[in-house]
N, C-alpha and C positions, 0 to 999 in steps of 0.2 A: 473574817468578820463573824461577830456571834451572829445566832439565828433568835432571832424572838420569841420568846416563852414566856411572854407574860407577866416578867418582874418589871418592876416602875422604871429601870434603867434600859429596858431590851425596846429592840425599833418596835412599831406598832406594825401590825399585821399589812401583810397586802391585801387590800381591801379587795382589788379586783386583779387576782393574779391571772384570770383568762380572759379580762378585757386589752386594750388597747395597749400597746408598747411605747416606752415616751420616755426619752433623752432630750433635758432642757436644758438652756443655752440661757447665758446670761451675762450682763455686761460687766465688763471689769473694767472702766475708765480709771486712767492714770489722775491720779489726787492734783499734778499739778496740771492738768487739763480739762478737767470735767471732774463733775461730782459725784463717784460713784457709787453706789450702795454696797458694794463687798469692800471698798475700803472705808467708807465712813458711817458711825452708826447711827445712820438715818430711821430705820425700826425699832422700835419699842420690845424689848425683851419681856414685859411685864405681863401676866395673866390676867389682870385689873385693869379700869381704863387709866393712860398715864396721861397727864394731864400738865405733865413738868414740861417748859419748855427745854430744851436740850441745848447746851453751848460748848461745840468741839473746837476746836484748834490742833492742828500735827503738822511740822513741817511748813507753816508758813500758808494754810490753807485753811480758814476759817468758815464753821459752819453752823447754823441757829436752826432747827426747825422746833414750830409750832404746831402745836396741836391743838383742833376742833373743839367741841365743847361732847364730841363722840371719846376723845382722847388718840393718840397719835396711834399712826399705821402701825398694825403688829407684823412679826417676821414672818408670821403666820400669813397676816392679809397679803405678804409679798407675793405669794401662790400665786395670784392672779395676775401679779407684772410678771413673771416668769413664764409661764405660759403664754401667754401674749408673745412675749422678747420670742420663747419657739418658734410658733405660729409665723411672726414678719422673717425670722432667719431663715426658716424653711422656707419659703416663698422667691425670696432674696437667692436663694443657692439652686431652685427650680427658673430664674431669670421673670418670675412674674411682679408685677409693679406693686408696690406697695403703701398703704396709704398711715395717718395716724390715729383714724377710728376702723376699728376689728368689729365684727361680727361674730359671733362664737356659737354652739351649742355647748348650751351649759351643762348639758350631762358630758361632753368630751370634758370640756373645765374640769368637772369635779373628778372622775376615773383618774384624767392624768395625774390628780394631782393629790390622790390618794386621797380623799375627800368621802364621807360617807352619801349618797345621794338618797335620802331619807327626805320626809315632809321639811322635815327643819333645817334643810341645806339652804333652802330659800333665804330664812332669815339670817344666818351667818353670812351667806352672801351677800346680802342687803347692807348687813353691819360693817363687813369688809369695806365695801363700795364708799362707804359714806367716810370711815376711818383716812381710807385712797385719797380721797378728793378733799378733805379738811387737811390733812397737813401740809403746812406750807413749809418751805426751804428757803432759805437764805444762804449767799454765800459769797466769798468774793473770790474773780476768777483772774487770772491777769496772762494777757494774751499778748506781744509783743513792746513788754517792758511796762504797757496801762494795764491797773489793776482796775475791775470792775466789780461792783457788787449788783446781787442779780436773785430777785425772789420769784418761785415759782412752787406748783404742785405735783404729787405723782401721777395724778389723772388729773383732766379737764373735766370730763365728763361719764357718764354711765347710764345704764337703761337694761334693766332685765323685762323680759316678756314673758305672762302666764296666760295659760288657758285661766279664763274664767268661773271655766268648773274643775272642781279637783284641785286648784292650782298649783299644776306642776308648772316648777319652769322649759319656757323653749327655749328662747336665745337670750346673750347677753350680750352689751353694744359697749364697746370701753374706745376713751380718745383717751390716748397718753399724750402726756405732756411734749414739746419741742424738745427740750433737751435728751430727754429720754430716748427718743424719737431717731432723736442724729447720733446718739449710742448705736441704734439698731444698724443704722444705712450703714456707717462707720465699719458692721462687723466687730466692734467693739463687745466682744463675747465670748466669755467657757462654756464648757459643756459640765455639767452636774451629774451627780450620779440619781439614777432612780428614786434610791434609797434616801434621797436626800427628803424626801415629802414623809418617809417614814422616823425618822428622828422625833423622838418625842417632845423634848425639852428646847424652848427657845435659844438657849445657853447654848447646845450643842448642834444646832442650824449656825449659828452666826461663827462660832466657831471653825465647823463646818467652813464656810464659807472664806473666811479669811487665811484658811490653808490652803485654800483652792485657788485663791486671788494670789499670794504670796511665793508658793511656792511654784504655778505658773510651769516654766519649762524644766525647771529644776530639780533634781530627787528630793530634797530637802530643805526646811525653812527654823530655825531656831528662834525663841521669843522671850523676852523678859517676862514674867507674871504682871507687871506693873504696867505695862508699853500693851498687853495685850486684854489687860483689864480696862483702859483707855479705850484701843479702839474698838470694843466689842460693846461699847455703850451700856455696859449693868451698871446698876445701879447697887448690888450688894456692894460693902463692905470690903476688901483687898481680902482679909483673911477667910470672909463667905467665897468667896471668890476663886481664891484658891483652892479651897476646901471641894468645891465642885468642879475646879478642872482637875484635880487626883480622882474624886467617882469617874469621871469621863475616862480618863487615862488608864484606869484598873479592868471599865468594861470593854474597851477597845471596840467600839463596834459604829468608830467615825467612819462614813465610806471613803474611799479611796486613799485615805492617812493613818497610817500609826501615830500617838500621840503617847511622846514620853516624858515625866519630868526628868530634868538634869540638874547636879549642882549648881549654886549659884540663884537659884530662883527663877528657871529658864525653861520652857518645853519646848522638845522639840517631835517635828512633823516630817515623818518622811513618807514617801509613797508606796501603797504594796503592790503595786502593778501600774503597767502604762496608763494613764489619761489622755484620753482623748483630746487633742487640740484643733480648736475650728479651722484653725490657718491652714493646719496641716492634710485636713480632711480633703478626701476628694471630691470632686462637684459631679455628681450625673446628672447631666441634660434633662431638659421638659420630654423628649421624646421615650427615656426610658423609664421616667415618671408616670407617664401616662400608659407607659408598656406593660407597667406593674400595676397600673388600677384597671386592667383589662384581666390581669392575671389573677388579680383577688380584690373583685369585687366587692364594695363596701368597708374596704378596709383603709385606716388610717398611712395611706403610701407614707407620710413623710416622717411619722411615727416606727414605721419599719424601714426608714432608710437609716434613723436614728439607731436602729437596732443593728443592723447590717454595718456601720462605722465601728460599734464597738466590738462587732466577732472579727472584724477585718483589722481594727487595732491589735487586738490583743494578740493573733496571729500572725502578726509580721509580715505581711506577704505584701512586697510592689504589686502594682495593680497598671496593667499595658491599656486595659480595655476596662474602666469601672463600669459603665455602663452593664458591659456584658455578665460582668464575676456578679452586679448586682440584683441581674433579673435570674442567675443561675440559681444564686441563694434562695431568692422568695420561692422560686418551684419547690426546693425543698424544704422550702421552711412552711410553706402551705402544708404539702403531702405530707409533714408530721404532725401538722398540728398546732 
């Protein structure tokens, strides 16, 4: 993967490369089960507010979302369901109960999510919030031969808190919607890379993401130009379109995919190393959860157990006793730093 240097194509910097560690999780519902955002293009690619309403069809699964008079959820405002979808997973895989209004501190929000946390973090988050909770979704679902149509939002609800003076914010209060919700319980979830909050370009997050949905357990995922112009929801032109998945292709720096074109009008996506699978991961107990905020105090445990999956991934190593190999790690991963 290229390193960022500052040209309009390279990732954006890591904002806070010595804050908080954070591997998000995110849902990949099957299109004929649930509706789910890495397969249908439910965000707004657009820099500007969009204001179009959106009408998809694939496969026999139709889907409408509207947008506010703010204009519809950007992939950008997605930040904030992703973080959340962490937040309830990790909970879920520590056995503690889970509800569908979160609590957050809004400077972890922003760190994780590579976010600048400046004065003006406020009102981007504000504008997010408001994006979240106007776009509605329409869809029809069919679940034992009856087909249902079925409208709803990304959020119910929200509520950030500031001090009075200064107005920094403290907390932020999100109720995601039902559906979204039964994604989480479900475990209906990937794991993302880092890197993924660092992509600059809308184009190449959605992308991004549909290689991650698609290619799933697989080394590989092949795509027509036209099939994948569909479901990534731009709105340029086929030939804009193409034009900018060769830039993407030329700077190679998608996380965890190479992206090639091939004859025929086709790209394809293979993987440069293992990814991480929820299913596959192993679950350490509340008791060694709590072994490890004993061991490093103030620090985000579930954030570094997120971290501890992927040095245990990429090394191959069965694991007899997770628990143990995982409080062995944070010792040294403390004592280094």
């Amino acid at each position: 993967m290229t390193a960022a240097t500052g040209r309009p194509g390279a990732l954006l910097p890591d904002r806070h490369p010595t804050g908080d560690f954070f591997v998000c999780d995110i849902f990949g519902a099957s299109p004929k089960d649930d509706l789910g955002s890495m397969e249908h293009p439910i965000f707004s690619l657009s820099t500007r507010p969009d204001r179009r309403i959106l009408s998809y069809a694939h496969n026999g699964v139709q889907v409408e979302v509207t947008p506010s008079v703010r204009g519809r959820a950007t992939i950008h405002d997605k930040d904030i369901l992703i973080y959340c979808i962490s937040q309830l997973v990790a909970a879920l895989n520590a056995g503690r109960a889970i509800s569908r209004r979160l609590t957050l501190r809004a400077h972890d929000l922003l760190v994780a999510t590579n976010r600048d946390t400046s004065g003006d973090s406020y009102t981007r988050l504000k504008e997010a919030f408001e994006r979240l909770a106007g776009t509605r979704i329409t869809t029809n679902l069919e679940t034992g031969g009856v087909e249902t149509t079925s409208g709803f939002g990304l959020i119910e609800a929200w509520e950030i808190r500031r001090r009075s003076r200064g107005g920094r914010m403290i907390s932020v209060s999100v109720t995601l919607s039902d559906w979204l919700f039964r994604a989480v319980q479900a475990k209906s979830v990937l794991t993302l890379s880092r890197d993924y909050f660092r992509l600059r370009k809308p184009l190449e997050r959605r992308v991004y993401e549909l290689a991650r949905k698609h290619c799933g357990r697989q080394p590989e995922w092949q795509i027509s130009t036209a099939t994948l112009h569909k479901k990534s929801g731009s709105a340029a032109p086929v030939r804009v379109f193409r034009a900018a998945l060769r830039r993407m292709a030329a700077e190679n720096h998608l996380p965890d995919y190479e992206m090639v074109e091939r004859d025929g009008d086709l790209f394809h996506f293979s993987r440069r190393a293992s990814v991480i699978e929820t299913a596959s991961a192993p679950i350490l107990s509340p008791q060694a959860l709590e072994a490890g905020r004993v061991l490093w105090p103030g620090a985000d445990i579930y954030a570094l157990e997120a971290e501890w999956q992927a040095v245990r991934a990429r090394s191959g190593q069965s694991l007899q006793d997770p628990d143990r190999a995982f409080l062995g790690w944070l010792k040294k991963r403390r004592a280094a730093g």
